[in-house]
N, C-alpha and C positions, 0 to 999 in steps of 0.2 A: 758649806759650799760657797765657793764667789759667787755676789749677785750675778746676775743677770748674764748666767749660763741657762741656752737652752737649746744647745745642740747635743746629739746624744753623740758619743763615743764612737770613731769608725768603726770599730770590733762591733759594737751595737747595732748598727746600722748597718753593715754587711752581714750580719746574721752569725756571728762565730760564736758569741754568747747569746743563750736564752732565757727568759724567764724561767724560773722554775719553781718559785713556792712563795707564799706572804702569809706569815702571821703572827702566835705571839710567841718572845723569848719562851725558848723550853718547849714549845707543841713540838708534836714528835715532825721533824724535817728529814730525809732520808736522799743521800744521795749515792749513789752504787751499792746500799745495802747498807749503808752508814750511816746513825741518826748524830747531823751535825751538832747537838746539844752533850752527846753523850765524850766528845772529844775535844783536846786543847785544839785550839786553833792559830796556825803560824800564818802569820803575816808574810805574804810575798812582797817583793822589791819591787812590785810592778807598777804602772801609772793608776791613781782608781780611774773606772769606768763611771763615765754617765749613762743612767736610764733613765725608763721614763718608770711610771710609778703605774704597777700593773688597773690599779682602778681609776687612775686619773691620770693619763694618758700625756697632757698638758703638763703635769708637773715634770719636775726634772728633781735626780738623786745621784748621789756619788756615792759607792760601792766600793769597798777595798776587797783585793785578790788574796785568799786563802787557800791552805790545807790541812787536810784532816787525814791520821792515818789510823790503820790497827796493826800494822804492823805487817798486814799480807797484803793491805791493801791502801792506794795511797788516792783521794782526790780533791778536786779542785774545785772553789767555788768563790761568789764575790757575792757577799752581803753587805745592806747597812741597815741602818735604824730609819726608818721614814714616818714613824710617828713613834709615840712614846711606849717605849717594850716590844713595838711592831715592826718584825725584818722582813727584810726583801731579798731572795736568795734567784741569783743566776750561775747559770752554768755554760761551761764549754759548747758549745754545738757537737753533736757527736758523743756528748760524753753518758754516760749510762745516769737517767737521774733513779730510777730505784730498781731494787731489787727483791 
């Protein structure tokens, strides 16, 4: 990430993505019924987002825009690595985080 980012992302900040899960590569993660481990994950064209890091609030991370399908079903999320093996999953506002 560029130093000395620490504004969070206006989609962040007006509430349109939310946090929605931290832990390690592979725990089971689930979003509309989908465990995101269990699928390739495609890289959207979109800008990444900055958050803040759900246990330290102060820190700032950059998130790339994802999806995952099974083929009936298609969704959306932004992850990154915020410490070693440890992802930080958001989502749409609105959008189903499990099922």
């Amino acid at each position: 990430m560029p130093p000395n980012v620490t504004e969070l992302s206006p989609e962040v900040r007006s509430g349109q993505w939310t946090f929605h899960w931290i832990g390690f590569e592979g725990d089971d993660c689930r979003i509309g019924g989908l465990n995101i481990w269990d699928h390739d994950w495609k890289l959207l064209k979109a800008a990444p987002l900055i958050v803040p890091h759900p246990a330290h609030p102060h820190q700032r991370h950059k998130v790339r825009q994802f999806t995952i399908t099974d083929h009936a079903n298609v969704v959306q999320f932004a992850a990154g690595e915020v410490s070693n093996l440890v992802y930080c999953i958001y989502i749409p506002a609105g959008q189903t985080s499990t099922t």
